[in-house]
C-alpha positions in Angstrom: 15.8 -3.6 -5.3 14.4 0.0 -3.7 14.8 0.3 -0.1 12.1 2.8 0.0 8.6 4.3 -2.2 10.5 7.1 -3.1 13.1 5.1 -5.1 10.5 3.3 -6.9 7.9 6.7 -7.2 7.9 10.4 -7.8 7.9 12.1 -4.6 5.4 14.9 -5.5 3.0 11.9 -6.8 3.5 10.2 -3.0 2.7 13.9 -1.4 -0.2 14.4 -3.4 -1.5 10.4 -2.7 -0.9 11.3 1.0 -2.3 14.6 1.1 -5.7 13.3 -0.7 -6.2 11.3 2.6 -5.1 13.0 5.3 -8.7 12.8 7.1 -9.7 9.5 9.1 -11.5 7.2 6.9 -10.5 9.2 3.9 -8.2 6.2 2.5 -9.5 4.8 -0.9 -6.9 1.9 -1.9 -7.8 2.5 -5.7 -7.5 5.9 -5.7 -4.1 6.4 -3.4 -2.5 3.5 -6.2 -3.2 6.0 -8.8 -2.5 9.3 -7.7 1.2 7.9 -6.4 1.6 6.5 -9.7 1.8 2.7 -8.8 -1.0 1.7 -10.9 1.1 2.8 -13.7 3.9 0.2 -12.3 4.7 -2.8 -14.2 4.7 -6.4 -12.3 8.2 -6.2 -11.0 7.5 -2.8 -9.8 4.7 -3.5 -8.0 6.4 -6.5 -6.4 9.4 -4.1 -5.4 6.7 -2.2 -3.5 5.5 -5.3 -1.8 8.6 -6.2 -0.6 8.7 -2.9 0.8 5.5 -3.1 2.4 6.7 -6.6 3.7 8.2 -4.9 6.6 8.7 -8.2 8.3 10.1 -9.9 5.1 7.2 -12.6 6.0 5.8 -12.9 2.3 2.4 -11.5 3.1 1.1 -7.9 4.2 -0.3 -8.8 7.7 -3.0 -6.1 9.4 -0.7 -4.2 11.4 1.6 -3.7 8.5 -1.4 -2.5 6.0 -1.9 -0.3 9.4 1.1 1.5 8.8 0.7 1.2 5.1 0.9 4.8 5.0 3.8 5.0 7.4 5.9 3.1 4.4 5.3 5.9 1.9 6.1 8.4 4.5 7.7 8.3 8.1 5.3 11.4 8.9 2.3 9.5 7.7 -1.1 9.0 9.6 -1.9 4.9 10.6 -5.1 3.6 8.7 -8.0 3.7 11.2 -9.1 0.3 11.7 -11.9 0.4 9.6 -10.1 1.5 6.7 -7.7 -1.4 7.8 -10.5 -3.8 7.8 -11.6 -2.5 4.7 -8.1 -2.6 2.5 -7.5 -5.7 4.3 -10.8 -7.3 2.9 -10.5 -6.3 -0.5 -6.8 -7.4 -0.9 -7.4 -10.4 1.2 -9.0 -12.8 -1.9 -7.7 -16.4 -0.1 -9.5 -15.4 3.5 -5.9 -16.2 5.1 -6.0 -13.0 6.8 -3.0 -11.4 4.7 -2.2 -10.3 1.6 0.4 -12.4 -0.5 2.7 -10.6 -3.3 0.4 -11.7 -5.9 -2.9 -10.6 -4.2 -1.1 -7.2 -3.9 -0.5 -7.1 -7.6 -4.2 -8.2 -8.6 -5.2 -5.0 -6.2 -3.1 -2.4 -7.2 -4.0 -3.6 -10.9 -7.7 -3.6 -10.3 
């Protein structure tokens, strides 16, 4: 399984992704899937890139790790404001538990 994005997606696709929303608030959840090339991903894929995301190996993406969801892409990465936190949090979030599970992720990034 990849330790990191950049096992599991070009690099240049994961600059470009980052560099499209580099200003605060700038973060679109559907776009940034498709520019670094996860939307292409098949299932397994995608749930590689959870489990990366996962950074506490909990099962779910909690807030503070969609915070940083950036951060996993790229150590040099800016941290989601909190309204763009709120926001990627709410549209994943489709049980109201407060997290996003592996298969929430999947239905998002396949939206």
């Amino acid at each position: 399984m990849p330790r990191s994005m950049t096992e599991l997606l070009a690099a240049a696709d994961i600059t470009a992704a980052l560099c499209a929303c580099q200003a605060a608030d700038s973060f679109n959840y559907k776009n940034f899937f498709m520019q670094c090339g996860l939307t292409g991903k098949n299932d397994k894929e995608v749930t590689e890139a959870f489990a990366i995301l996962d950074q506490d190996k909990s099962g779910f993406i909690e807030e503070d790790e969609l915070k940083r969801f950036l951060q996993s892409f790229s150590s040099s990465a800016r941290l989601l404001t909190d309204k763009e936190t709120r926001s990627f949090l709410q549209a994943g979030d489709t049980d109201g538990d407060g997290k996003i599970g592996a298969e929430e992720f999947r239905v998002l990034v396949k939206a």
